[in-house]
LOKETOR-624529 format. One record per atom (N, C-alpha, C): residue in one letter; atom name; residue number from 1; x, y, z. Coordinates in nm, 4 decimals. Example, Ala and Ser with C-alpha at 12.3 -4.5 7.8 and 13.67 -1.06 7.14 Angstrom:
<atoms>
- rest | atom | nr | xx | yy | zz
- A | N | 1 | 1.3190 | -0.5690 | 0.7800
- A | CA | 1 | 1.2300 | -0.4500 | 0.7800
- A | C | 1 | 1.3200 | -0.3300 | 0.7800
- S | N | 2 | 1.2850 | -0.2250 | 0.7080
- S | CA | 2 | 1.3670 | -0.1060 | 0.7140
- S | C | 2 | 1.2900 | 0.0030 | 0.7870
</atoms>
This chain:
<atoms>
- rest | atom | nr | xx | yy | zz
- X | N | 1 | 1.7883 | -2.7921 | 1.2895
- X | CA | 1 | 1.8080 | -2.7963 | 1.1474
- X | C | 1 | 1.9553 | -2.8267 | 1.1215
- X | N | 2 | 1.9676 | -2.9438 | 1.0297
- X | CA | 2 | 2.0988 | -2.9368 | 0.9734
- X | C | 2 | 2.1817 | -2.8332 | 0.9211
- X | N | 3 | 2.3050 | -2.8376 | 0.9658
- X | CA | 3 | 2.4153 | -2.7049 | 0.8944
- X | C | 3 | 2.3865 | -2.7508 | 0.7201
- X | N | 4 | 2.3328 | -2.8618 | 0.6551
- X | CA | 4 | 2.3892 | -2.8649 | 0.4981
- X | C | 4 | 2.2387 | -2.8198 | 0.5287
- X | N | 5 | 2.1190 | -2.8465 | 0.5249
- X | CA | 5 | 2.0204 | -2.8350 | 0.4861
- X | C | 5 | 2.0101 | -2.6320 | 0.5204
- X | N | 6 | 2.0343 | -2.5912 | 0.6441
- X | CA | 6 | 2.0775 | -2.4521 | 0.5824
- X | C | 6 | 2.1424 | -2.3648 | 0.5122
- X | N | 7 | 2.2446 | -2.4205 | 0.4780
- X | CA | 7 | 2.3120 | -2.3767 | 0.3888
- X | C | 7 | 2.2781 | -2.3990 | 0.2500
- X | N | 8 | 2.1898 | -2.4759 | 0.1867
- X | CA | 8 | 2.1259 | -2.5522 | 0.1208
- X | C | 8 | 2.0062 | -2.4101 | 0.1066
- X | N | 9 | 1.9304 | -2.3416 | 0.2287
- X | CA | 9 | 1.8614 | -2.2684 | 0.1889
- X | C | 9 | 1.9025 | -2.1577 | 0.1985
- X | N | 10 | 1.9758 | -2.1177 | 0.2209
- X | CA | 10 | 2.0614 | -1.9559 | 0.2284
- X | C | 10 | 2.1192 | -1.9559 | 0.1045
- X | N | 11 | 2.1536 | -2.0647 | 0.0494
- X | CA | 11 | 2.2295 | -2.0423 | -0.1006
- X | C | 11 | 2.0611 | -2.0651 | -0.1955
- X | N | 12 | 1.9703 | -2.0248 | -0.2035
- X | CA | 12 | 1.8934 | -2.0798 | -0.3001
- X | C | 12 | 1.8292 | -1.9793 | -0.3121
- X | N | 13 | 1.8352 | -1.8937 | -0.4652
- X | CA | 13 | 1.8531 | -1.7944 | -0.5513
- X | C | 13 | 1.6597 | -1.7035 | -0.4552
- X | N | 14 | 1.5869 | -1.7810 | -0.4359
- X | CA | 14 | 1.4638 | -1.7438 | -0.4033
- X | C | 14 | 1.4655 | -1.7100 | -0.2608
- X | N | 15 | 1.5822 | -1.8041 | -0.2308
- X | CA | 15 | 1.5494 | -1.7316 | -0.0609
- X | C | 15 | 1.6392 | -1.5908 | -0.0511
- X | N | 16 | 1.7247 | -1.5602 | -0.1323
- X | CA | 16 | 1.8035 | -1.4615 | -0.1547
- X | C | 16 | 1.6921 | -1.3595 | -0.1837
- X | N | 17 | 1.6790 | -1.3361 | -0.3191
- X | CA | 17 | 1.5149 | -1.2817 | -0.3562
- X | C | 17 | 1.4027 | -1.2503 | -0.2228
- X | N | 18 | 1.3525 | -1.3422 | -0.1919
- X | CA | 18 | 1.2684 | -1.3118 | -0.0574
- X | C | 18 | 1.3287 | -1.2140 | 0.0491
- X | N | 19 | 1.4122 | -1.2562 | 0.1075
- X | CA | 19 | 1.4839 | -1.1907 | 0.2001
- X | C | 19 | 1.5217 | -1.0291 | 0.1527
- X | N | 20 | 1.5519 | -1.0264 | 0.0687
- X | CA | 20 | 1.6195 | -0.8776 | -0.0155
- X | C | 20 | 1.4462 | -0.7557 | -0.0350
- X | N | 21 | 1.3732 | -0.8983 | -0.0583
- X | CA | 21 | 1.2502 | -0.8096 | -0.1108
- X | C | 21 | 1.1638 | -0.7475 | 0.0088
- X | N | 22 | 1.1579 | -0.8362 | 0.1338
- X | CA | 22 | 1.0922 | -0.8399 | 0.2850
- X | C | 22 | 1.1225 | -0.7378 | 0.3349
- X | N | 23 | 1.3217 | -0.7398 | 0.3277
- X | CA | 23 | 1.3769 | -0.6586 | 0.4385
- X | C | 23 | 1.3794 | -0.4908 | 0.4023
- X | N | 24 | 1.3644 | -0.4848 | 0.2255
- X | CA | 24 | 1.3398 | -0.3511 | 0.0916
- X | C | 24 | 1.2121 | -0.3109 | 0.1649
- X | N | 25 | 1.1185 | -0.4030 | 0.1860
- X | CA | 25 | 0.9636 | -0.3264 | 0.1909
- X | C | 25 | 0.9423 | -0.3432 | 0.3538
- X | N | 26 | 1.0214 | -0.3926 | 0.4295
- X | CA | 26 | 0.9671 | -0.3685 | 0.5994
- X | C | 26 | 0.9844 | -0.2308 | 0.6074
- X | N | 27 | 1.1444 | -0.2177 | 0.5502
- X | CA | 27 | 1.2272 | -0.0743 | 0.6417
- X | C | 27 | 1.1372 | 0.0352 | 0.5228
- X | N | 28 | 1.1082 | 0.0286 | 0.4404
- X | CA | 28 | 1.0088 | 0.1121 | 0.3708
- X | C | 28 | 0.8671 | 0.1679 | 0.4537
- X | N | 29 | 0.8516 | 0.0641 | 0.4901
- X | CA | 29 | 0.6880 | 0.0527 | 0.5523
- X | C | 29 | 0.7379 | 0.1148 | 0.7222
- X | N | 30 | 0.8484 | 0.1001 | 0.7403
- X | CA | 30 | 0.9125 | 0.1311 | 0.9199
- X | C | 30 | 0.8701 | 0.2762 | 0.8693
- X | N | 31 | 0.9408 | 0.3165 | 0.7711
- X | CA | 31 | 1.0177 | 0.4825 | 0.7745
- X | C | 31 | 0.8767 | 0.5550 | 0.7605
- X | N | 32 | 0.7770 | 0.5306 | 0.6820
- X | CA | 32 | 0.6303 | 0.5807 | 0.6415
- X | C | 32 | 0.5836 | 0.5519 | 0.7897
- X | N | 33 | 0.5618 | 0.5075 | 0.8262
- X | CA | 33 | 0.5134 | 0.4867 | 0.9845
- X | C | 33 | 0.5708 | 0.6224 | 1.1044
- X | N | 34 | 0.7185 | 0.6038 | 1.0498
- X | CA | 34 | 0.7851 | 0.6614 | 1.1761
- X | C | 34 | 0.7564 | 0.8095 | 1.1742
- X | N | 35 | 0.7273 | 0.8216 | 1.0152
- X | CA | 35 | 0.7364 | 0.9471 | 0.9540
- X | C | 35 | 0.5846 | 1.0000 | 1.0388
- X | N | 36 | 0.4974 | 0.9387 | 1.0005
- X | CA | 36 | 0.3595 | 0.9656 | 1.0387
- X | C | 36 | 0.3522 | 1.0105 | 1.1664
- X | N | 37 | 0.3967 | 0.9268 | 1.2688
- X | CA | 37 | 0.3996 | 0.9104 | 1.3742
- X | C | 37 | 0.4759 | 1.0212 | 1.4658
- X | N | 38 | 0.6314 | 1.0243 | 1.4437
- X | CA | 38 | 0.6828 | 1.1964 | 1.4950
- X | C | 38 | 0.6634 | 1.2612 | 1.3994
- X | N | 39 | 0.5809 | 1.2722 | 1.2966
- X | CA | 39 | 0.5161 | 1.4102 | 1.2421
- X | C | 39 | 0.4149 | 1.4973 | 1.3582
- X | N | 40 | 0.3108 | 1.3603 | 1.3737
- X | CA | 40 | 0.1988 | 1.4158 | 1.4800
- X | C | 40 | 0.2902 | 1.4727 | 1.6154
- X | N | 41 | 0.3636 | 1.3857 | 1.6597
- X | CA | 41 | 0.4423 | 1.4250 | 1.7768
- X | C | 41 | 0.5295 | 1.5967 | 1.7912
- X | N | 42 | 0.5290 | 1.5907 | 1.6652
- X | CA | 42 | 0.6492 | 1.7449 | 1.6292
- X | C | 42 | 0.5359 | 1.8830 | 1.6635
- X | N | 43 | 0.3900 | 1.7872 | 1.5862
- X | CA | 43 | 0.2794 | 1.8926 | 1.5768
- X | C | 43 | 0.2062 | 1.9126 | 1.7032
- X | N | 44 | 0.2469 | 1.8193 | 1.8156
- X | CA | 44 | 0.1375 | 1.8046 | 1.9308
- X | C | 44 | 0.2704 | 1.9156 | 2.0261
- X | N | 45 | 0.4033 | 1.8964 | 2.0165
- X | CA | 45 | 0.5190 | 1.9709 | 2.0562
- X | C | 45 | 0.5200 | 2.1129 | 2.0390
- X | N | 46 | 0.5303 | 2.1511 | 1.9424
- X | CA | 46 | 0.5400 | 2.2598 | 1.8532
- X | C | 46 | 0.4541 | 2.3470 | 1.7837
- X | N | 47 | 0.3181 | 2.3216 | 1.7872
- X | CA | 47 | 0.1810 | 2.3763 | 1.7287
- X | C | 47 | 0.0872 | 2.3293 | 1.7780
- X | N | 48 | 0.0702 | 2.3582 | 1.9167
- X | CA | 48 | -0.0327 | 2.2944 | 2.0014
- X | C | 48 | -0.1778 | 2.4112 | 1.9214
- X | N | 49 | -0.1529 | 2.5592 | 1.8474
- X | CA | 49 | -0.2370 | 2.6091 | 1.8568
- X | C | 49 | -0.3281 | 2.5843 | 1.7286
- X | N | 50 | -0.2510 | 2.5115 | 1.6264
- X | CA | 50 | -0.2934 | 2.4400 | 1.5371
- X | C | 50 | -0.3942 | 2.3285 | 1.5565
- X | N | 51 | -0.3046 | 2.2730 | 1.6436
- X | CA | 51 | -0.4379 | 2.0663 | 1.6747
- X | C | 51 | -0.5475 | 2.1339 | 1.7440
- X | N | 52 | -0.5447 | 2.2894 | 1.8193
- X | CA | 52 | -0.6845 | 2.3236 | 1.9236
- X | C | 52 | -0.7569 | 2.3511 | 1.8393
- X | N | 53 | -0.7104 | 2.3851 | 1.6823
- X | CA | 53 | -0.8450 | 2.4752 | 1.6058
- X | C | 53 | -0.9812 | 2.3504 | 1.6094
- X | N | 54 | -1.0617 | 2.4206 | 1.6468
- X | CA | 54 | -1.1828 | 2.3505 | 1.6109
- X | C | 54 | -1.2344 | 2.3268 | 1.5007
- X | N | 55 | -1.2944 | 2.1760 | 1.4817
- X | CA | 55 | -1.3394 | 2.1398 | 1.3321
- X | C | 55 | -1.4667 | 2.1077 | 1.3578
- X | N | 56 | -1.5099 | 1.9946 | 1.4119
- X | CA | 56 | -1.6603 | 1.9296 | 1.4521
- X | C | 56 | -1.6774 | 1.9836 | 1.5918
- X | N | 57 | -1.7404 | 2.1109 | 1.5800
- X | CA | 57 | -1.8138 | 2.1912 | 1.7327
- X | C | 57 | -1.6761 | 2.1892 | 1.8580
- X | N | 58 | -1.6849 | 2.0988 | 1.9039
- X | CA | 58 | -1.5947 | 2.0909 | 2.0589
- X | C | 58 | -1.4863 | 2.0366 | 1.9737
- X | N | 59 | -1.4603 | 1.9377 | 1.9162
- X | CA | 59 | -1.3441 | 1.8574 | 1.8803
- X | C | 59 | -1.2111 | 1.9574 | 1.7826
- X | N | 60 | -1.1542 | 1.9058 | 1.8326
- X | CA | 60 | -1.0189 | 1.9770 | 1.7913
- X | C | 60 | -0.9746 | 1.9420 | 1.6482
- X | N | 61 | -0.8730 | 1.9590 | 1.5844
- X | CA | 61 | -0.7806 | 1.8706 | 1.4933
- X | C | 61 | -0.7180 | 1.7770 | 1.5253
- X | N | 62 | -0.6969 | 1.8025 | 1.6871
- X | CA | 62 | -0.5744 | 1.6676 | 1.7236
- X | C | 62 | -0.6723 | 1.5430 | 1.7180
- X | N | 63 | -0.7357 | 1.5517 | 1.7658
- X | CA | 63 | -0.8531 | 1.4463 | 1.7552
- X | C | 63 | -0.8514 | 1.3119 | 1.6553
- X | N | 64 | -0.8903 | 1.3672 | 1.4897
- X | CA | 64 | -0.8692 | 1.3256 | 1.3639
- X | C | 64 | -0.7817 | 1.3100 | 1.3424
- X | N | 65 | -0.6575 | 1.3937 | 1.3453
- X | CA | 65 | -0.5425 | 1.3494 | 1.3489
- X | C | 65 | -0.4707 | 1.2147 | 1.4047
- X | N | 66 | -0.5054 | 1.2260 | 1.5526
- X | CA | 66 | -0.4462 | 1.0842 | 1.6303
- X | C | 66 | -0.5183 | 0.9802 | 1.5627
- X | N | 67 | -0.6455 | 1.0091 | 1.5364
- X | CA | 67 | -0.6979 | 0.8520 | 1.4573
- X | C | 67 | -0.6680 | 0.8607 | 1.3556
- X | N | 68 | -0.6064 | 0.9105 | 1.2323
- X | CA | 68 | -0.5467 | 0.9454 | 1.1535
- X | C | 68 | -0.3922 | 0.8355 | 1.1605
- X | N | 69 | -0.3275 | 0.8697 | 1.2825
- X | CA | 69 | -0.1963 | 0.7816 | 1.3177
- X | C | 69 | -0.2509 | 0.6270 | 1.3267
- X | N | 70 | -0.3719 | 0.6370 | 1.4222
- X | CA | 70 | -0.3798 | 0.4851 | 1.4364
- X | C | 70 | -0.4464 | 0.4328 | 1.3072
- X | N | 71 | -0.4785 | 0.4469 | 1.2278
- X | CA | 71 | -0.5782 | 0.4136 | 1.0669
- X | C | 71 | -0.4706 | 0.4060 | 1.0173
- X | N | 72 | -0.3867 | 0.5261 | 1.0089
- X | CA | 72 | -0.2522 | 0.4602 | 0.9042
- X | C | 72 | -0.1631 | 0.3749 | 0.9565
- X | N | 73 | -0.1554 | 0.3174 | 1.0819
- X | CA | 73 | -0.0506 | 0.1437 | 1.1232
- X | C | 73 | -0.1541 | 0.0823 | 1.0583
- X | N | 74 | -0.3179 | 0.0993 | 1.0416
- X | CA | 74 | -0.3755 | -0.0500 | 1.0327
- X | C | 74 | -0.3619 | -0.0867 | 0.9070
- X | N | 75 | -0.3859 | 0.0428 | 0.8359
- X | CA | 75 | -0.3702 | 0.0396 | 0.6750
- X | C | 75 | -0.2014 | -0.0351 | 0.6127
- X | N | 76 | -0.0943 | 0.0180 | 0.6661
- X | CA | 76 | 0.0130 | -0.0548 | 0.6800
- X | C | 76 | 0.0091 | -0.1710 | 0.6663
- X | N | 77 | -0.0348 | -0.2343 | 0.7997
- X | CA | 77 | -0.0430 | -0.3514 | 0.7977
- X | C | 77 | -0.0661 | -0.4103 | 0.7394
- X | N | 78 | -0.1699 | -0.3762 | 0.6754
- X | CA | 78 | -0.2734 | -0.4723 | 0.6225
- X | C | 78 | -0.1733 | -0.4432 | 0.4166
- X | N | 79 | -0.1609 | -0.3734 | 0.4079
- X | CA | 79 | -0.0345 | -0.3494 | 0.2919
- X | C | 79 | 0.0721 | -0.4793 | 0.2860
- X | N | 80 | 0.1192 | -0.4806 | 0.4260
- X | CA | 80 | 0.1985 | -0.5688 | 0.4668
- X | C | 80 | 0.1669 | -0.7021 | 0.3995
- X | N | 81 | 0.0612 | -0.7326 | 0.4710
- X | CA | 81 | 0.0140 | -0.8940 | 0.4626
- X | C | 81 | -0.0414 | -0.9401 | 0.3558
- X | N | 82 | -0.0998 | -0.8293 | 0.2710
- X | CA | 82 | -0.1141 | -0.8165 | 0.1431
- X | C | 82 | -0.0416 | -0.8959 | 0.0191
- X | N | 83 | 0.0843 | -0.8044 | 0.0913
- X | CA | 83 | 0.2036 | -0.8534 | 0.0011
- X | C | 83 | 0.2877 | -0.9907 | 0.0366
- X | N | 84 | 0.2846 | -1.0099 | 0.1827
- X | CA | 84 | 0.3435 | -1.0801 | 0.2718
- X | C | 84 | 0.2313 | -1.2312 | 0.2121
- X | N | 85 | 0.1143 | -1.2535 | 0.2251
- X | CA | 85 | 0.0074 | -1.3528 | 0.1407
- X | C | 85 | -0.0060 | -1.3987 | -0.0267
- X | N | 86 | 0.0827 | -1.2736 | -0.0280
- X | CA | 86 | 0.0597 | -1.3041 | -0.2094
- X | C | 86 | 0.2135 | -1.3663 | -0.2603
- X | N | 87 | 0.3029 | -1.2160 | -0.2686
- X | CA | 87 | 0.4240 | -1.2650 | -0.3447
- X | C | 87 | 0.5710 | -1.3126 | -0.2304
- X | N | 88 | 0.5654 | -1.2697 | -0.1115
- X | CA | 88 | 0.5916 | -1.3465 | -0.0023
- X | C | 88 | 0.5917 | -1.4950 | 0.0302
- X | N | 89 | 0.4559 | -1.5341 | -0.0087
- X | CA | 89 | 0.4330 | -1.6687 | 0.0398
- X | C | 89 | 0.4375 | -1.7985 | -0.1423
- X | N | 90 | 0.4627 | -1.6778 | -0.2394
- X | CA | 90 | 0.4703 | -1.7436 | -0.3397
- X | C | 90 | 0.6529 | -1.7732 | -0.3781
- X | N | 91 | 0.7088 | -1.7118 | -0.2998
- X | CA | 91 | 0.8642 | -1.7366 | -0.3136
- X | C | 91 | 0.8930 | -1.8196 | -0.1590
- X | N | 92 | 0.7889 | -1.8368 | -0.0704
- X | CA | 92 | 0.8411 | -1.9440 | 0.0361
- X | C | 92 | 0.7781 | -2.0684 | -0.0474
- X | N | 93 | 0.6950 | -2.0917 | -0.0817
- X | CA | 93 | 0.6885 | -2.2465 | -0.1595
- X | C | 93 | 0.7746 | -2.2651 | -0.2424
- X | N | 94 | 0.8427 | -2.1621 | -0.3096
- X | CA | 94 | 0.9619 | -2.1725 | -0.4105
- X | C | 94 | 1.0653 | -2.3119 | -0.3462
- X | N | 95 | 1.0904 | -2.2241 | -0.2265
- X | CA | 95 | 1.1788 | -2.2917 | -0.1137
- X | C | 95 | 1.1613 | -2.3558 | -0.0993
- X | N | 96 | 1.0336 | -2.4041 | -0.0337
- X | CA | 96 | 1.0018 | -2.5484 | 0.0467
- X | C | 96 | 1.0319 | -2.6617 | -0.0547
- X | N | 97 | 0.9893 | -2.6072 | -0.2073
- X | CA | 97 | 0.9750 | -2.7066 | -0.2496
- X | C | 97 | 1.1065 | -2.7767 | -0.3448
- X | N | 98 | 1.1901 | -2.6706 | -0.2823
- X | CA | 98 | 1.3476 | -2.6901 | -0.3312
- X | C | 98 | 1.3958 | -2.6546 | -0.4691
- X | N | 99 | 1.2994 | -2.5680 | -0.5311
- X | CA | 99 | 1.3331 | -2.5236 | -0.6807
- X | C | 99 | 1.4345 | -2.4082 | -0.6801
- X | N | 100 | 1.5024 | -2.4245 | -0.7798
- X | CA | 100 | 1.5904 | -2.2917 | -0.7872
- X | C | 100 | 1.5794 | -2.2195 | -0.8959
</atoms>
């Protein structure tokens, strides 16, 4: 890629916008994740006698819980791409198509 033609898109008010809005809602979506994630870890550490209580006959809490962790990345995700398909991809045609 040309140095003018990037500079050309680093200065253009939408790619500013995009970038500000991506990098606002990744590290948003990181921290809810991370949160989830050494929450269970603090609880599998620290209150093992909690995750043993039994809920469904043999099965524990930790159980629901861990699928609990993995349901909420998918749900994430899918938040992600959501947004990433809609108003994401409606400020990259902004770009492509050179409007400011």
């Amino acid at each position: 890629m040309k140095a003018d033609t990037a500079s050309r898109i680093r200065n253009n008010p939408y790619f500013v916008e995009l970038e500000a809005k991506r990098g606002k809602f990744g590290w948003w979506l990181t921290a809810i994740m991370l949160v989830i994630y050494y929450g269970f870890i603090v609880l599998v550490a620290f209150f093992k006698g909690v995750l043993g209580t039994p809920v469904f006959g043999v099965i524990s809490l930790a159980f629901p819980l861990g699928i609990g962790v993995i349901l909420s990345a998918i749900v994430l995700t899918g938040i992600y791409v959501l947004r990433a398909n809609g108003e994401f991809d409606a400020l990259t045609r902004k770009i492509v198509a050179g409007e400011r």
